[in-house]
C-alpha positions in Angstrom: -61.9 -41.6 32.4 -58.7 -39.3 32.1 -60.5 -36.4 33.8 -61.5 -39.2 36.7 -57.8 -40.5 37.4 -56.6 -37.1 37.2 -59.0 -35.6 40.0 -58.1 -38.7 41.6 -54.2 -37.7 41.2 -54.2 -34.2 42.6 -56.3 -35.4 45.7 -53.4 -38.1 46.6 -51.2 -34.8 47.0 -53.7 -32.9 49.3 -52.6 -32.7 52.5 -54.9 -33.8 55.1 -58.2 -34.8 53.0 -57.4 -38.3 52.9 -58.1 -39.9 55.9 -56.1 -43.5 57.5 -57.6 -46.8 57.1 -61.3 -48.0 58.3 -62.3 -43.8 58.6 -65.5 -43.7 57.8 -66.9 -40.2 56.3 -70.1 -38.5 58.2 -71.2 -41.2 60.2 -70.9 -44.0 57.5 -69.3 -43.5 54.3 -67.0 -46.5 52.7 -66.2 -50.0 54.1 -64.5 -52.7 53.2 -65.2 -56.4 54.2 -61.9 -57.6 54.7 -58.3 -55.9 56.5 -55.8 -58.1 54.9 -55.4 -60.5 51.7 -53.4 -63.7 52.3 -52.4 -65.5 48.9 -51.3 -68.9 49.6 -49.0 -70.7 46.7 -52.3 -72.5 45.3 -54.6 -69.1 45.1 -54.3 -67.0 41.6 -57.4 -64.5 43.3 -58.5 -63.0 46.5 -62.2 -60.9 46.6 -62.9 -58.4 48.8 -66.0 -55.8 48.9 -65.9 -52.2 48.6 -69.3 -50.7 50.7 -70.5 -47.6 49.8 -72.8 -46.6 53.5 -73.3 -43.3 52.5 -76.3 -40.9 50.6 -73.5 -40.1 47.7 -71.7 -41.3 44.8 -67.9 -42.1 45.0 -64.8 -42.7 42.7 -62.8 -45.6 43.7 -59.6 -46.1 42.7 -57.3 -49.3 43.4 -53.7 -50.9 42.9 -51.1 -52.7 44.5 -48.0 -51.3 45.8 -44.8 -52.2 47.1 -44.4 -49.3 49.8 -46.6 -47.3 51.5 -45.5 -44.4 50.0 -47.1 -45.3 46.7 -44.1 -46.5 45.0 -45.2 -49.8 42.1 -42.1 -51.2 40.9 -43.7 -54.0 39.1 -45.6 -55.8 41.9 -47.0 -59.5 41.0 -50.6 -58.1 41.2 -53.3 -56.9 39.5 -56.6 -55.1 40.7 -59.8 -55.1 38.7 -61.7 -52.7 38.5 -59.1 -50.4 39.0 -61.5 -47.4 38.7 -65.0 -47.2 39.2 -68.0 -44.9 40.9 -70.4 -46.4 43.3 -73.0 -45.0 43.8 -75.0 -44.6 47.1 -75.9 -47.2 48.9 -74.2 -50.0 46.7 -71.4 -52.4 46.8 -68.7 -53.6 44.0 -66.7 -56.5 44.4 -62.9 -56.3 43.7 -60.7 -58.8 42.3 -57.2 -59.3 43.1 -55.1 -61.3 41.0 -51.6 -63.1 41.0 -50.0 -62.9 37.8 -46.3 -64.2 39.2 -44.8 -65.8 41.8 -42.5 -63.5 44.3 -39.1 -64.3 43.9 -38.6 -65.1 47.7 -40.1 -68.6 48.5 -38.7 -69.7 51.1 -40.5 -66.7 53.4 -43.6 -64.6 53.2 -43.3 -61.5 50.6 -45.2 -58.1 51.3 -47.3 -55.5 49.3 -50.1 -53.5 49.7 -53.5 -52.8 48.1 -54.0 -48.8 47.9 -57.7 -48.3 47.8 -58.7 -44.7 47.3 -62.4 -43.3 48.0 -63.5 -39.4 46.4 -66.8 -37.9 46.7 -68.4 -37.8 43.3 -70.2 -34.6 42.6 -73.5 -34.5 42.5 -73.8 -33.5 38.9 -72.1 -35.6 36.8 -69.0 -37.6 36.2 -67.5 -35.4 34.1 -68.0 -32.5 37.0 -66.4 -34.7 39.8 -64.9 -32.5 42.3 -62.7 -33.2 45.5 -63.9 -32.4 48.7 -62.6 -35.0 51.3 -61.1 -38.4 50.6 -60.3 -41.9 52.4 -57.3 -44.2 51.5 -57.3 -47.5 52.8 -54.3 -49.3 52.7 -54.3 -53.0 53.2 -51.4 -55.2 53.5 -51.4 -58.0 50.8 -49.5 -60.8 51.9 -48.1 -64.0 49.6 -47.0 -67.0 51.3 -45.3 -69.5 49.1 -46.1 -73.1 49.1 -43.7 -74.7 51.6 -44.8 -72.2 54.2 -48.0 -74.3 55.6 -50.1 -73.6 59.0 -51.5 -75.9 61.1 -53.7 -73.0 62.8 -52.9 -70.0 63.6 -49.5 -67.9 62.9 -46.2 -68.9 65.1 -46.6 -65.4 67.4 -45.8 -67.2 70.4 -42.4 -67.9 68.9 -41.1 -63.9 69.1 -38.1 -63.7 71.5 -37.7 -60.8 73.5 -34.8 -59.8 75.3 -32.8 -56.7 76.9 -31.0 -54.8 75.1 -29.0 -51.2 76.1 -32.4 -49.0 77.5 -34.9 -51.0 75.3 -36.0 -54.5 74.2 -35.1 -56.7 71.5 -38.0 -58.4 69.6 -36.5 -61.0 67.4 -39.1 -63.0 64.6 -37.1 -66.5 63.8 -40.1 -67.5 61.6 -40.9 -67.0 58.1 -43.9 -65.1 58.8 -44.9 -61.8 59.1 -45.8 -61.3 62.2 -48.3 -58.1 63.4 -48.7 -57.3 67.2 -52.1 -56.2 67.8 -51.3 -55.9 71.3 -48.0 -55.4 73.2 -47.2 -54.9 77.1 -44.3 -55.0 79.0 -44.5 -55.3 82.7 -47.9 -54.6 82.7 -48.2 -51.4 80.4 -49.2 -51.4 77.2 -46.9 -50.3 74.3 -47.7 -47.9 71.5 -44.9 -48.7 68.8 -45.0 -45.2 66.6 -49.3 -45.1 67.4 -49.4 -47.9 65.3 -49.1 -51.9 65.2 -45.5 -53.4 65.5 -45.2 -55.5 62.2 -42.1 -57.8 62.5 -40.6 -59.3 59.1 -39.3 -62.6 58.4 -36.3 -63.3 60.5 -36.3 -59.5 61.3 -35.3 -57.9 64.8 -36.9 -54.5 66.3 -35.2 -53.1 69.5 -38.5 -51.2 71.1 -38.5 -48.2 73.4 -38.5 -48.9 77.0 -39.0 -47.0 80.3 -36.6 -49.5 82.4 -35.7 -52.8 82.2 -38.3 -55.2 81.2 -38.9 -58.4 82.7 -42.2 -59.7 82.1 -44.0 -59.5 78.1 -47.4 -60.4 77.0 -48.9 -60.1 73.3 -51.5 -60.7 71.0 -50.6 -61.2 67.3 -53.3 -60.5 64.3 -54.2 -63.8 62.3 -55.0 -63.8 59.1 -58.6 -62.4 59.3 -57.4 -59.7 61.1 -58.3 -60.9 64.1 -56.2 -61.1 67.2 -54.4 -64.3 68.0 -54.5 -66.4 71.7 -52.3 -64.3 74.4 -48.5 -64.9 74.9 -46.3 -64.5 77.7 -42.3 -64.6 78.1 -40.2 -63.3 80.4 -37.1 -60.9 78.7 -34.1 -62.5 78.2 -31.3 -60.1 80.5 -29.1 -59.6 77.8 -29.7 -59.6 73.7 -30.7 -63.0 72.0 -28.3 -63.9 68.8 
């Protein structure tokens, strides 16, 4: 088991062999069945299945984190197994559990759930070498109990506005909210190549060619899905 977590160590620090979320390793190596965990109040344990497509063993190893830099500063969850091997062709189901309440309750709190995958060798555990890696990282979410959805997240409430040579996006709701889509005036946005995730009560100004007029976006529910379209037209000068 030492030799395992320390293999799986040394391949955290190797540059370029582990590969972003929902890669997928010679035309089907691991999946995962869910892109998100949502803990409501009420909920001590979320599931979610690691897939193993491929004609080779693996070494999974999970936690949670608070960053995506892989700092754990004491983070309210568990994850069991936290170490296993699947072998081809087979599944394992994980288990997340809630052993505390955030402190924050009267908005969302966020962590993740670090999921590494490393090619097993073919000869034995002891003999596991690293070749190429995946790292999933999901975003674990915990909503406390007064925080309580009719249906979907309050997207449509984001406030957009002007502000110098960009735009303001302003989140007045508890929530996390995650843009799976974004355009302004027509062309779409690429926030850093990645999903603009908008804290509770948090404000992003966003890169602009010109003055924006006209916004339409889809947020990402809590499947992972996207959320109905919303439209606004930019405030002309920055929303308090």
């Amino acid at each position: 088991m030492m030799k395992l977590l320390s293999l799986l160590s040394c391949a955290s620090g190797v540059a370029g062999l582990l590969l972003p979320l929902f890669a997928l390793a010679d035309g089907g190596g691991i999946a995962l069945t869910k892109t998100r965990l949502v803990f409501n109040a009420a909920e001590k344990t979320q599931t979610l299945i690691v897939k193993n497509n491929s004609d080779r063993a693996w070494l999974i190893h999970s936690r949670s984190l608070t960053t995506l830099d892989g700092v754990d500063t004491g983070t309210p969850f568990i994850v069991t197994p936290p170490l296993f091997r699947l072998a081809a062709g087979k599944e394992q189901t994980l288990r997340v559990l809630r052993k505390e309440q955030p402190p924050e309750q009267d908005r969302e709190s966020l962590f993740y759930l670090s999921i590494k995958a490393i090619p097993a060798s073919q000869q034995s555990d002891a003999a596991a070498q690293v070749s190429a890696g995946l790292r999933f990282n999901l975003k674990l979410i915990y909503r406390p109990a007064k925080l309580k959805l009719n249906n979907e997240l309050p997207a449509c409430d984001l406030r957009f506005s002007r502000s110098g040579n960009g735009l303001s996006v302003r989140n007045p709701s508890p929530y996390f909210i995650t843009l799976g889509v974004l355009t302004l005036d027509g062309q779409p946005h690429q926030a850093d190549a990645s999903p603009l995730m908008l804290p509770p009560f948090g404000r992003q100004v966003l890169d602009a060619a010109g003055p924006t007029h006209h916004v339409t976006w889809q947020g990402v529910n809590d499947r992972g899905g996207l959320a109905p379209l919303c439209k606004a037209d930019a405030a002309p000068t920055e929303l308090p």
